[in-house]
LUMGU-179911 format. One record per residue (C-alpha): residue number from 1; residue in one letter; x, y, z. Coordinates in steps of 0.001 Angstrom, whole numbers. Example, Ala and Ser with C-alpha at 12.3 -4.5 7.8 and 13.67 -1.06 7.14 Angstrom:
BEGIN
[1,'A',[12300,-4500,7800]]
[2,'S',[13670,-1060,7140]]
end
This chain:
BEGIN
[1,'X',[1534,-19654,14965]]
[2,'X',[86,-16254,14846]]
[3,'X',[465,-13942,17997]]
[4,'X',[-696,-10401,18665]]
[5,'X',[2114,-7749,20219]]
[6,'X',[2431,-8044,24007]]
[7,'X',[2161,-5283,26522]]
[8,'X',[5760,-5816,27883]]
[9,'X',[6976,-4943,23982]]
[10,'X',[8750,-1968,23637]]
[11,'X',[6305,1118,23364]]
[12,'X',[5812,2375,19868]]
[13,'X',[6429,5507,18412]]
[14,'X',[4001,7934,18756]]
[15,'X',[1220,7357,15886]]
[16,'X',[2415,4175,15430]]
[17,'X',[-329,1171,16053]]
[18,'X',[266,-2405,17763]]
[19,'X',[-123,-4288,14824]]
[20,'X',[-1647,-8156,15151]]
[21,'X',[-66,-11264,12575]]
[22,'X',[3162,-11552,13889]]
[23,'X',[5586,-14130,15923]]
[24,'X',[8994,-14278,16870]]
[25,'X',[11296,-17168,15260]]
[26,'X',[14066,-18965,16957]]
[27,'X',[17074,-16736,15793]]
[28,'X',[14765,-13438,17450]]
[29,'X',[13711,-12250,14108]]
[30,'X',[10126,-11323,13880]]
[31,'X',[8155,-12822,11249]]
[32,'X',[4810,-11616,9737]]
[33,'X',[2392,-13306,9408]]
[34,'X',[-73,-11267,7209]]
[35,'X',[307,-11958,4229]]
[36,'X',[2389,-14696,2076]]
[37,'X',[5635,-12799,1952]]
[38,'X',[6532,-13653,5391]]
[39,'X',[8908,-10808,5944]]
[40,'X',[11568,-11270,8528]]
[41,'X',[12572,-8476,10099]]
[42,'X',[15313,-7344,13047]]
[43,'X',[14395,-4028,15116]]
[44,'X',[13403,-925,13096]]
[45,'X',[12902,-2475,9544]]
[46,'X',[9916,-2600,7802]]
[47,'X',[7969,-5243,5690]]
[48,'X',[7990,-5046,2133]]
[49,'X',[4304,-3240,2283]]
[50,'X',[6669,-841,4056]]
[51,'X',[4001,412,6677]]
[52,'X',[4147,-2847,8887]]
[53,'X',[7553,-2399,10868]]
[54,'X',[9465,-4041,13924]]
[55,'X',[9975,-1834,16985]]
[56,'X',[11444,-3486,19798]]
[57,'X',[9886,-6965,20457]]
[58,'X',[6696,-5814,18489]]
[59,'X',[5377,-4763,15195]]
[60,'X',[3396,-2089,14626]]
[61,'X',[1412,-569,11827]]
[62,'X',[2480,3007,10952]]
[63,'X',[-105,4110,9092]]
[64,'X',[-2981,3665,11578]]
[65,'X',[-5701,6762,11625]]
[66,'X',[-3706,8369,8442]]
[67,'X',[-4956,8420,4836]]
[68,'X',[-4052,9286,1627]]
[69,'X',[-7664,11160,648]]
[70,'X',[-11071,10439,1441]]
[71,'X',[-13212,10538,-1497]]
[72,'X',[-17279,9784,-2343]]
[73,'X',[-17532,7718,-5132]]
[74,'X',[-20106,5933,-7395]]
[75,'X',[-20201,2100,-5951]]
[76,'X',[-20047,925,-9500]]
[77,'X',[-16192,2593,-9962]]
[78,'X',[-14654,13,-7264]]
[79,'X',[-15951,-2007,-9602]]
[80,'X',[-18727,-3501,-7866]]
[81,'X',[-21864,-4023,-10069]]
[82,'X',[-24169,-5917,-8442]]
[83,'X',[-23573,-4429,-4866]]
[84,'X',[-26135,-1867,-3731]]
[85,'X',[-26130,-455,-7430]]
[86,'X',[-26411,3303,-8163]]
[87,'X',[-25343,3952,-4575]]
[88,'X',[-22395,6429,-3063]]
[89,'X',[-19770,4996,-1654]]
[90,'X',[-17372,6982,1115]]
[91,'X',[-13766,5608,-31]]
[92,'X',[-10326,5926,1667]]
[93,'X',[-6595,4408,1398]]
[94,'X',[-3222,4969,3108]]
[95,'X',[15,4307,1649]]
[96,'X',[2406,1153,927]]
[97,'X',[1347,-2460,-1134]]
[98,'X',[2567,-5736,-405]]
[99,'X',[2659,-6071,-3949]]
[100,'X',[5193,-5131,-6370]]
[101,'X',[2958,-4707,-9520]]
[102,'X',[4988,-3275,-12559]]
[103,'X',[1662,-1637,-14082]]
[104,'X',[485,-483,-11143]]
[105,'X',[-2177,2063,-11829]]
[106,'X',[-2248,3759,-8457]]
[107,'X',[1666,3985,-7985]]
[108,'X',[2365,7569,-6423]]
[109,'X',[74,5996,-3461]]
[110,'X',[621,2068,-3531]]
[111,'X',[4402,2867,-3940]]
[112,'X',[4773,5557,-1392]]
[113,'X',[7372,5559,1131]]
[114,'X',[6927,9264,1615]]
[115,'X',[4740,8940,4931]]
[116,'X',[4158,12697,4706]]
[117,'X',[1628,12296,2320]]
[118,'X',[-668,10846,4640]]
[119,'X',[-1928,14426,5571]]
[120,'X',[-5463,13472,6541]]
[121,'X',[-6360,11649,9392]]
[122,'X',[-8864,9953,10707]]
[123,'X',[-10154,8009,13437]]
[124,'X',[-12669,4776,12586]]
[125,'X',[-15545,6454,14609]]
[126,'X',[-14738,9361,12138]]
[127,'X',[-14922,7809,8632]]
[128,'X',[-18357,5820,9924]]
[129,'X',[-19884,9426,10874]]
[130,'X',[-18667,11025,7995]]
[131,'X',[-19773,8503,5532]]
[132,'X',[-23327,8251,6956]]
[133,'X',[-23543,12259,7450]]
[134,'X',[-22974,12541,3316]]
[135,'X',[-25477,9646,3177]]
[136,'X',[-23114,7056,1508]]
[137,'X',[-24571,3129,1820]]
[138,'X',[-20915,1983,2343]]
[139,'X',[-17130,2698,3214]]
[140,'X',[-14684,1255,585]]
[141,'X',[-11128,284,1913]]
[142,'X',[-9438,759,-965]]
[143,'X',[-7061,2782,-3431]]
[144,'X',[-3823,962,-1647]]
[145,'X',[-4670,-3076,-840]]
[146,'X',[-6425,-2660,2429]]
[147,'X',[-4580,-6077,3669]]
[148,'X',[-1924,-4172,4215]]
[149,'X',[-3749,-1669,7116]]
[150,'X',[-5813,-4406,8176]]
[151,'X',[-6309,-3637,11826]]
[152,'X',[-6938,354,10774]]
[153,'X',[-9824,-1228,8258]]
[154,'X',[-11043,-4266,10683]]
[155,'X',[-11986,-1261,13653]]
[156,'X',[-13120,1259,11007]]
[157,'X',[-15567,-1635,9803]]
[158,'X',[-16613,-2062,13184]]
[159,'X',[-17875,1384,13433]]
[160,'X',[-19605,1341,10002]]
[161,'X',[-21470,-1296,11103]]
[162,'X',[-22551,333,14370]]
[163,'X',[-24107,2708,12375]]
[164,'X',[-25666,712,10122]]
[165,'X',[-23067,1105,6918]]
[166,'X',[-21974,-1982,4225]]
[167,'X',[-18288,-1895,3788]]
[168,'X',[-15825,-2790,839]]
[169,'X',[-12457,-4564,405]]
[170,'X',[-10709,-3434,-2867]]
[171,'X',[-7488,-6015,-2212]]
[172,'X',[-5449,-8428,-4699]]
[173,'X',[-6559,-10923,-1775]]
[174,'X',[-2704,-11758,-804]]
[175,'X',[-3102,-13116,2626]]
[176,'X',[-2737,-15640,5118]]
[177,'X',[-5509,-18152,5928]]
[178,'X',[-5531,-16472,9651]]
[179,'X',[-5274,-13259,8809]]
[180,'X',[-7859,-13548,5589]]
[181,'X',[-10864,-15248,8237]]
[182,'X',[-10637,-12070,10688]]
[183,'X',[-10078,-9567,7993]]
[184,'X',[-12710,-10704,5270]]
[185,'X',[-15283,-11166,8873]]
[186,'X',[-15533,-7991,8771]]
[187,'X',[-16665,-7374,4913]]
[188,'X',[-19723,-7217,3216]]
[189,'X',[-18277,-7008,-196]]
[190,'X',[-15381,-7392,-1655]]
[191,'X',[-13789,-6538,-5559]]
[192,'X',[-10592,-9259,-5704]]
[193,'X',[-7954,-7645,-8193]]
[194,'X',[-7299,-11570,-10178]]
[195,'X',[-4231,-10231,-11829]]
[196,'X',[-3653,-12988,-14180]]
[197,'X',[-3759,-16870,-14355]]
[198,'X',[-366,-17738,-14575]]
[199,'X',[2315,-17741,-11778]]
[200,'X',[5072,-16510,-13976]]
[201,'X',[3046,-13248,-14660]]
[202,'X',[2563,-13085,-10728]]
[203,'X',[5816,-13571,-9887]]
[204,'X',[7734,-11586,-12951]]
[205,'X',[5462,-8495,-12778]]
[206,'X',[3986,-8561,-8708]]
[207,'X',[6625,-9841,-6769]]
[208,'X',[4054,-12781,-5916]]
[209,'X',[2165,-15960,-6799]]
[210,'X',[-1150,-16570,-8019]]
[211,'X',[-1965,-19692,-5394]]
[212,'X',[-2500,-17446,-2287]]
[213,'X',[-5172,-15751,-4667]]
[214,'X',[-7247,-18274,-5615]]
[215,'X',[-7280,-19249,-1866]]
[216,'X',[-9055,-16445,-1240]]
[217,'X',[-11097,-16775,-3713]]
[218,'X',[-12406,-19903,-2835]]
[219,'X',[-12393,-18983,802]]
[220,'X',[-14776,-15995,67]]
[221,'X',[-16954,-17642,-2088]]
[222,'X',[-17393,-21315,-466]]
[223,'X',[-17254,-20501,3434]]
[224,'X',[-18597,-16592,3747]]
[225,'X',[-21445,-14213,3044]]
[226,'X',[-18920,-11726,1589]]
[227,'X',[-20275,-10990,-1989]]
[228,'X',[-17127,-10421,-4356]]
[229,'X',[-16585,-9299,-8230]]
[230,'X',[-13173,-10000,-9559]]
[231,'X',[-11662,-7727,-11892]]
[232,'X',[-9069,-8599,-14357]]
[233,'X',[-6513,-6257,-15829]]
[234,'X',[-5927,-7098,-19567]]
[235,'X',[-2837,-6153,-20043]]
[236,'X',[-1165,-7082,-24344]]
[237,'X',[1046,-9509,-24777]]
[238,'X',[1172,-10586,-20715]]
[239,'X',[-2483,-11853,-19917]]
[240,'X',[-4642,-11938,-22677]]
[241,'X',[-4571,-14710,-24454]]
[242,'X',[-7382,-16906,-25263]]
[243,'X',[-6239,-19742,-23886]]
[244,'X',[-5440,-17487,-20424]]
[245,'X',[-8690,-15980,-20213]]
[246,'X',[-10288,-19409,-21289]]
[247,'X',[-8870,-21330,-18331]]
[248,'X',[-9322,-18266,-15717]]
[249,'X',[-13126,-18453,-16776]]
[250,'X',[-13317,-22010,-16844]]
[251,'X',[-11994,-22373,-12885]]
[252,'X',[-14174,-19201,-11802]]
[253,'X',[-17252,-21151,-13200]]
[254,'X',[-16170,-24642,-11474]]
[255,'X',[-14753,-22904,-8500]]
[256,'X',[-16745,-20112,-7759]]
[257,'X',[-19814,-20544,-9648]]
[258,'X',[-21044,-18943,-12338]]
[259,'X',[-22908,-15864,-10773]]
[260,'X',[-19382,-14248,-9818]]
[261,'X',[-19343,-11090,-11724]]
[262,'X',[-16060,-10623,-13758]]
[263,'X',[-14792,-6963,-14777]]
[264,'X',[-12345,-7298,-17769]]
[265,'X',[-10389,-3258,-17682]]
[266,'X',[-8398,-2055,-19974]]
[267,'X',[-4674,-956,-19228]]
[268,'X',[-2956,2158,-19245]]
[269,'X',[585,2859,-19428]]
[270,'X',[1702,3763,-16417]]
[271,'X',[4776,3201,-13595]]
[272,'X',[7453,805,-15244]]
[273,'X',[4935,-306,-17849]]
[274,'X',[5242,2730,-20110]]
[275,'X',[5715,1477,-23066]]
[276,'X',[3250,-1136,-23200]]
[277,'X',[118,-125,-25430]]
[278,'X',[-3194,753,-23858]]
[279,'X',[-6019,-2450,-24368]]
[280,'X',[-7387,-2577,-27274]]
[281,'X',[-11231,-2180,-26844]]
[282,'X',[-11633,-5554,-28593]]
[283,'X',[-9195,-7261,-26328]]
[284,'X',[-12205,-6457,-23875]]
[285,'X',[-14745,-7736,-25918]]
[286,'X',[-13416,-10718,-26929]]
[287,'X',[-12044,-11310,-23254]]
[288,'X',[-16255,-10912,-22746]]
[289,'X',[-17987,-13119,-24811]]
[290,'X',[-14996,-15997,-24255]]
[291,'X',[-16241,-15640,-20582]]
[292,'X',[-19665,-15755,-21480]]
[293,'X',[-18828,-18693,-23412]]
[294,'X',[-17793,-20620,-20361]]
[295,'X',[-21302,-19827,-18662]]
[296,'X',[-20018,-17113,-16671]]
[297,'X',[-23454,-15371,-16521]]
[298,'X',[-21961,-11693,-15620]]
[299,'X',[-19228,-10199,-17428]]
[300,'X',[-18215,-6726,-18024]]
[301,'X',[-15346,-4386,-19384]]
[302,'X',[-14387,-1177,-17938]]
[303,'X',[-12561,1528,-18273]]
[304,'X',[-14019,2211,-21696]]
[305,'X',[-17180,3498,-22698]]
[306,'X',[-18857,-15,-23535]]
[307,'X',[-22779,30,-22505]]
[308,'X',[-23149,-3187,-24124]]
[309,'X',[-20376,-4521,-21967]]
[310,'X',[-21379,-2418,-18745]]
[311,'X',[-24764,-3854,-18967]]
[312,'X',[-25986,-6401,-16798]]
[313,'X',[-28416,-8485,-18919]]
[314,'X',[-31109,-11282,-16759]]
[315,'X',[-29887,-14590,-17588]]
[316,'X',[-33671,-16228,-17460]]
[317,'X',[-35066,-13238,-20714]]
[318,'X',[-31958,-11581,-21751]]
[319,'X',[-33342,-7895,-20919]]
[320,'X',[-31175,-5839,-20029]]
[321,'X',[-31675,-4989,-16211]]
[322,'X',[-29158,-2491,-15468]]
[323,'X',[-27676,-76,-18363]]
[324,'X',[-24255,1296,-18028]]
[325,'X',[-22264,3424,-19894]]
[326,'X',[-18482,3966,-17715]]
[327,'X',[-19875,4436,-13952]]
[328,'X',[-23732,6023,-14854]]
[329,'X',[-26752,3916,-14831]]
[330,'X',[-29172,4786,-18047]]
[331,'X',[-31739,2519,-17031]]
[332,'X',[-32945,69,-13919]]
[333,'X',[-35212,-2847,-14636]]
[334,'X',[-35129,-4506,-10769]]
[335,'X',[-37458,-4842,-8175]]
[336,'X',[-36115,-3940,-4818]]
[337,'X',[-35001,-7706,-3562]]
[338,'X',[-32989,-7844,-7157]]
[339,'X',[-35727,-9690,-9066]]
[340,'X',[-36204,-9630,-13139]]
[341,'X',[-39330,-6776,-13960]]
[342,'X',[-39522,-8877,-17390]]
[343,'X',[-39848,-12423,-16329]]
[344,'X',[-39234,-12421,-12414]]
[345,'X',[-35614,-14543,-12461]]
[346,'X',[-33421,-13255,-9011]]
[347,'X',[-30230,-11625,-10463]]
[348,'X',[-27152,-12724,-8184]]
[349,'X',[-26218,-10172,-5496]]
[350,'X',[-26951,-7289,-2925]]
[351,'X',[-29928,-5260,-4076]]
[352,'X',[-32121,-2186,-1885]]
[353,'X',[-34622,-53,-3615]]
[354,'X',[-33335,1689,-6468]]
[355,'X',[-34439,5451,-6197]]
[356,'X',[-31918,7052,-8271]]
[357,'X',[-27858,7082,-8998]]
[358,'X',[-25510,8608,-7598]]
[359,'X',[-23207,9260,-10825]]
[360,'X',[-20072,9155,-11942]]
[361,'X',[-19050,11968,-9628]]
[362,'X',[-15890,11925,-7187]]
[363,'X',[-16292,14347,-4216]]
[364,'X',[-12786,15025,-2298]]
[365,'X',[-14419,15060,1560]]
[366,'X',[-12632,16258,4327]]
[367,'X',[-12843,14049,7612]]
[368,'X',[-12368,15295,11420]]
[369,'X',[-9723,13600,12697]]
[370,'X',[-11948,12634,15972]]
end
């Protein structure tokens, strides 16, 4: 059973946060209760994620109000395609993963034990004012797996919303059932990181397992509002096979439905995956049209420069509706509510009045800390 930390716990450290997801097991250990690992932990040590730690008879979170960077970003770079296109997004992180991903692409932050780094900070109220000031439409949790600073990007939601902001979960989606209803209550959209379809790629090269995954999958797109994109890391020889990419398509179209957008990206060596070759562009492609193959109406590939497969095309006429090339829109064939100019079908997803992009730009911002 999930419990929050009680007043009578030992105070935390200054900076530190009373974290929630936690109870205390028969032999005094505390357990988490985030997030599938279920770390166990006596006074002072810290979860795997490495930011969630015991202090007395509590847990707190240590990286509360602290980020790694705030950034402004094109919406379309989270990857998130069909989500308030050609819009800014205002886009922060902290530090720590409760993943253990081999390729990891954003290591020197996901890996960090170096707390130090965290140089800006930030209360919620902050980020919300901030973001609306530089007139983003939304606040992306992201850069690190948001799961992991939950409570920090559950209040910071809260603000956005006061002020009328969308907000964005980048996150593998490794949580509890509890833990995933509050956190993902709080989201209007979310990118899932769908790492591979096998559990011996999850556990050999993430430290996890694929189940918890597609539980949140299903969870997001069965019981909320919460629009989500999954993006898929080919990475050669480990996920991206055709029969792998077959069956992952084949349960996202009986599972999810068919209107879930699906971002195949191509891999760069990086961390302790250095010697692994970058994706072939064709691994993309052919990842693409096996998807499309299984009726999954929206498909993409990114991190190459692919406008055919950045593209979102109308499934009624086949126009193309929005042209990409990387993260910049070259054309816009919607009407406001998301509609088809050509033949009138609804495209699937979160559409405003398109008055221009944004870009591919990324402006560093600097945030007030109150």
């Amino acid at each position: 059973m999930n419990s929050h930390a009680s007043s009578e716990s030992a105070s935390p450290p200054e900076g530190n946060y009373p974290a929630r997801y936690w109870h205390v097991e028969d032999d005094g250990r505390i357990r988490c209760d985030l997030c599938p690992r279920d770390c166990r932990l006596h006074d002072g040590q810290r979860g795997a994620c490495f930011v969630r730690q015991r202090v007395g008879d509590g847990m707190v979170l240590t990286t509360y109000g602290r980020s790694s960077g705030f950034c402004i970003d094109p919406i379309e770079k989270k990857p998130l395609n069909h989500f308030l296109p050609g819009s800014s997004v205002f886009s922060f992180g902290t530090a720590g993963c409760n993943l253990a991903c081999k390729f990891c692409q954003n290591w020197d932050i996901s890996k960090s034990r170096d707390m130090d780094r965290l140089m800006d900070q930030a209360s919620p109220e902050a980020i919300a004012r901030t973001a609306a000031s530089h007139g983003c439409r939304s606040v992306a949790f992201t850069y690190n797996d948001p799961v992991i600073f939950a409570e920090y990007a559950m209040d910071a939601a809260d603000a956005c919303h006061e002020l009328g902001l969308q907000t964005v979960a980048v996150t593998a989606g490794y949580m509890h059932d509890q833990a995933r209803r509050e956190f993902f209550a709080k989201m209007d959209a979310a990118n899932v990181d769908l790492k591979a379809f096998t559990d011996d790629f999850y556990f050999r090269l993430t430290g996890a397992h694929l189940q918890p995954v597609l539980d949140t999958l299903v969870y997001l797109c069965r019981e909320t509002r919460v629009w989500v994109e999954i993006t898929t890391l080919l990475i050669p020889g480990h996920n991206d096979s055709d029969e792998e990419i077959t069956a992952m398509s084949r349960w996202i179209g009986r599972e999810l439905g068919p209107d879930v957008p699906l971002h195949f990206t191509a891999f760069h060596p990086d961390y302790k995956m250095e010697r692994i070759a970058p994706t072939p562009a064709t691994t993309l492609t052919r990842a693409r049209q096996i998807a499309r193959d299984e009726g999954l109406r929206y498909v993409y590939t990114g991190n190459v420069h692919d406008p055919d497969g950045g593209t979102t095309f109308c499934p009624g006429c086949a126009s193309a509706v929005i042209v990409r090339d990387w993260h910049r829109i070259l054309d816009y064939r919607l009407t406001p509510d998301g509609h088809c100019t050509a033949c009138g079908t609804q495209i699937a997803g979160r559409f405003e009045a398109f008055n221009g992009a944004f870009g591919p730009r990324r402006i560093p911002v600097r945030v007030r800390a109150v």
